[in-house]
N, C-alpha and C positions, 0 to 999 in steps of 0.2 A: 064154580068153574071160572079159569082169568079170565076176563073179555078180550076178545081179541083187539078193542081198540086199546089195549092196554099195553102192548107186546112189544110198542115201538119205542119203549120211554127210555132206552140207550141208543144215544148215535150210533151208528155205524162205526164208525171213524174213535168209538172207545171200547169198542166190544171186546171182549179179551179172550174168544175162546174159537178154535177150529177141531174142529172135528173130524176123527179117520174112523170109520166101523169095517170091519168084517166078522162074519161067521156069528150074524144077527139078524133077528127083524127089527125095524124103526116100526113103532104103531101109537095110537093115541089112548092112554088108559088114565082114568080119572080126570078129565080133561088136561092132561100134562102130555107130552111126546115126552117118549120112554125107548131104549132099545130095550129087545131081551135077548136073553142069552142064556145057553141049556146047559147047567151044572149037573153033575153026575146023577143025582137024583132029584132036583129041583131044575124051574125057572128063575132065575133071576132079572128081575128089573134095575134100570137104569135112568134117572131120568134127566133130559138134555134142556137147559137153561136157555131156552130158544130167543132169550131178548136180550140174553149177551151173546150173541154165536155171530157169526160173521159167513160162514160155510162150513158143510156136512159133506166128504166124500164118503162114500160107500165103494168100498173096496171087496172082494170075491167073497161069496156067501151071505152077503147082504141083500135085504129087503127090504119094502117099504112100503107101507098102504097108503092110499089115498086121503084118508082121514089126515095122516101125519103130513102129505105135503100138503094138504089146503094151509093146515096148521104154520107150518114154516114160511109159508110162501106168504099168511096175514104177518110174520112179524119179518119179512124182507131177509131170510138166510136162503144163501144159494146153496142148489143140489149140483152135486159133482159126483158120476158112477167113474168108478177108475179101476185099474186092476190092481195085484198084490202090491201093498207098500206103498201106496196114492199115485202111481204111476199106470199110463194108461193098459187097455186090454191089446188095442192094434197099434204094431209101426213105431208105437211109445215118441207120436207127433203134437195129439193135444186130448185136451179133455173134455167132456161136451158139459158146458155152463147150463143148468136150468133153474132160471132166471125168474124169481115171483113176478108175477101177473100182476100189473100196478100200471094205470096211467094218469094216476095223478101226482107224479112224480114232479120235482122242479123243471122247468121249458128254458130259462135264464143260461145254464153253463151250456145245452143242445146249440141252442142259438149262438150262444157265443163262438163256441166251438165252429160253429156252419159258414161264420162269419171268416174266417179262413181258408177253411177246408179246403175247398174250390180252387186257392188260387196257391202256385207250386212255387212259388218264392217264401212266403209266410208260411206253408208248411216244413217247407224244409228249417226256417228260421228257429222253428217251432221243434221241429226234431233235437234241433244242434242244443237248444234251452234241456230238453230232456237229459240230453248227453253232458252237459255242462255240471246238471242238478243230482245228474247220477256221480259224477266224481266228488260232487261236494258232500254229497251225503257217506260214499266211502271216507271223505278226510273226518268228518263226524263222526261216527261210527269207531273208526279205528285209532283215533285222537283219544279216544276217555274212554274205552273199552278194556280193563284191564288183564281180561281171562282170553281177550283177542290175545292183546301183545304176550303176556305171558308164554304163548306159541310161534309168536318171530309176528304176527300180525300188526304191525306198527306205520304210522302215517309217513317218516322221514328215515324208512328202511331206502339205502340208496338203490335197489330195485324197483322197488315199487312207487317212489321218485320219479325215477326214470321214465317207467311207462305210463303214472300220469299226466306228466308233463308233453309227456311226446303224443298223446291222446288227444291233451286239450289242447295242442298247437294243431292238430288233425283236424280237429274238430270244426275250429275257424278254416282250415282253408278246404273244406270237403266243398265242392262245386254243387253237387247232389246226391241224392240219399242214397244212390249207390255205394258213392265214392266212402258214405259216411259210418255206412253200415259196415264196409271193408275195414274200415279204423277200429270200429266198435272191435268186430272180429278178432284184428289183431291185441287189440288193447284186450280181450278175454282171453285170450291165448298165454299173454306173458301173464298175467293174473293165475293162471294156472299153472304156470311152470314156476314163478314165486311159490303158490301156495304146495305146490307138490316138494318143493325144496325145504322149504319150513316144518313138512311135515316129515319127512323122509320118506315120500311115497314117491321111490325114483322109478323111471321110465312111464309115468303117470298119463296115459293117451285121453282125450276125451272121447267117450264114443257112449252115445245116449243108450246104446243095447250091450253094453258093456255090465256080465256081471260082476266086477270088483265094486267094492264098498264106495268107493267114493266118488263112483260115477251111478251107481243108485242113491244114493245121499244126494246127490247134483241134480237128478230127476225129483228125486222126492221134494227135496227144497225148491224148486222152481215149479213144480205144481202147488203150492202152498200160498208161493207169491201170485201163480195168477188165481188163484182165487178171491186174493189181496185185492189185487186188480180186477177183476172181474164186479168186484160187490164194490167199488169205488164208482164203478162206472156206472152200473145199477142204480145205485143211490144218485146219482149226479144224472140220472138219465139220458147217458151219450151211448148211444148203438157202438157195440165192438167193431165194426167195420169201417170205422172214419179213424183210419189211423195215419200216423203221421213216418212211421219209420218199417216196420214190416210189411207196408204193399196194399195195394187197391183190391187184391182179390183175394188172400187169405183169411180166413177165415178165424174171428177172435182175434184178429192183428191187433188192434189199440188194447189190448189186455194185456197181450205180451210185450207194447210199449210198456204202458203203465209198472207192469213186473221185472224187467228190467232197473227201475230206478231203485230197488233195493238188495237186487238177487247181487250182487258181486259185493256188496258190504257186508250181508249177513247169509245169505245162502251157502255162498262158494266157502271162505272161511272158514265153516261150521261144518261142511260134509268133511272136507279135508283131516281135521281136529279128530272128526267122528269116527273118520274109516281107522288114522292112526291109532285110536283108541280101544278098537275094534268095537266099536257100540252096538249096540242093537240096533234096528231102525225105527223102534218105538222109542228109544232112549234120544233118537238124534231129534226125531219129530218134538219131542219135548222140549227141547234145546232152541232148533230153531223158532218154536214159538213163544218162550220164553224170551229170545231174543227181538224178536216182530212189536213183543211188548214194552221191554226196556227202551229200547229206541224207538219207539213211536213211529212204525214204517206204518202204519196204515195211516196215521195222522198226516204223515209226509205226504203221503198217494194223493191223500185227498185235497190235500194245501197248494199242489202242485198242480192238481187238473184244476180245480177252481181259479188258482192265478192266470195261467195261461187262460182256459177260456172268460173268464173277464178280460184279459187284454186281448185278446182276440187279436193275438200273431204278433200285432204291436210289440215288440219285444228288445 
């Protein structure tokens, strides 16, 4: 049987795999976590590589015994229950994270992190570093991505010119995180209407209960990313609640910071591409994660919370 002090021996931050189940049970057989799944006249097993896994949503018809989250929870992968297609059951507003049980986690980025928080100049400073790091990672991304550009997704498209530029002159003069978050808004706005134009998905509205392709493509991929972020913050030990741009009282706020910094370079892009294509939404989930790993967005997540809280606002 593996021990389970053994389970940790992949960073986080290299892990290559996430996980969507439905119309299975998750359970622990031969000391391995395994899903099964009912073939016409058999059981069939599965078994999940739980020391490169990052997160497990469990999507309708899924199960799970308690054997299998002690299991998960010793090698650090988050539980995500969500509804069809990794989107949630209500409202389709968030997912509930369950977060392995660990407190001897690093105390260094908490602190560091705390060492801000508090005070509403350095957080905002802190936000606009976010929004700064989120354009630069789009010009990354879309610069050497060739199966991007090949779909019109290209860095020095004069649209998409336009509205980074006019983003990152927003950005610097946002007063506060209202003003900022307004920008952000618009700046996803014109991202959308680029990317619905590139794909010829005309009259393209956003609406998160929308069922067209590529507004559950947009939900599906943006739960992927906070799970991204969610197991970034985990590992780094910062409670979801000390966030810096989504608000003092919502709930999982610094997740959906952190998710942000890669959802408009490879999220959005990819739905887009996906609905044009008519994919499936196990063919997109593929896609997107395939792309999470080329570009090294989890590497970025975690590069990114650990600089900021070492500088701790300092910025």
């Amino acid at each position: 049987m593996e021990q389970l002090t053994d389970l940790k021996a992949i960073l986080h931050s290299k892990r290559a795999n996430i996980f969507y189940l439905e119309k299975c049970r998750v359970n622990v057989k031969d000391g391995r976590v395994v899903y099964l799944t009912e073939a016409k006249n058999e059981k069939q097993y599965w078994n999940i590589p739980i020391a490169n896994t990052t997160v497990i949503l469990l999507g309708m018809g899924a199960s799970i015994t308690q054997a299998a989250v002690r299991m998960l929870a010793s090698a650090g992968v988050l539980i995500g229950f969500s509804g069809s297609g990794g989107t949630p059951l209500i409202a389709a507003t968030e997912v509930e994270w369950l977060s392995p049980q660990n407190e001897y986690r690093p105390t260094e980025y908490l602190q560091g992190w705390m060492s801000f928080w508090f005070e509403e100049a350095k957080r905002l400073n802190v936000a606009k570093q976010f929004q700064r790091l989120r354009l630069a990672y789009i010009r990354q991304v879309w610069s050497k991505d060739r199966d991007l550009q090949n779909d019109g997704f290209y860095i020095d498209d004069m649209e998409t010119e336009r509205a980074m530029n006019r983003f990152a002159k927003d950005i610097e003069l946002s007063e506060n995180v209202t003003k900022l978050m307004t920008a952000e808004a618009v700046f996803t706005k014109h991202l959308y209407k680029i990317a619905a134009s590139h794909t010829k998905l005309i009259g393209f509205v956003r609406n998160r209960d929308g069922d067209d392709d590529a507004n559950k493509f947009l939900n599906h991929g943006n739960y992927l990313a906070y799970g991204l972020g969610a197991t970034t913050l985990w590992v780094l030990g910062i409670p979801h609640g000390f966030a810096v741009m989504h608000g003092k009282t919502r709930r999982g706020a610094l997740v959906f910071d952190v998710a942000d910094l890669i959802k408009d370079a490879i999220v959005l892009p990819q739905a887009f591409i996906c609905a044009k294509e008519e994919m499936k939404e196990q063919d997109f989930r593929q896609q997107v994660l395939q792309m999470f790993t080329k570009h090294k967005a989890l590497d970025f997540m975690f590069d990114t919370v650990k600089k900021i809280s070492r500088e701790g606002g300092a910025i």
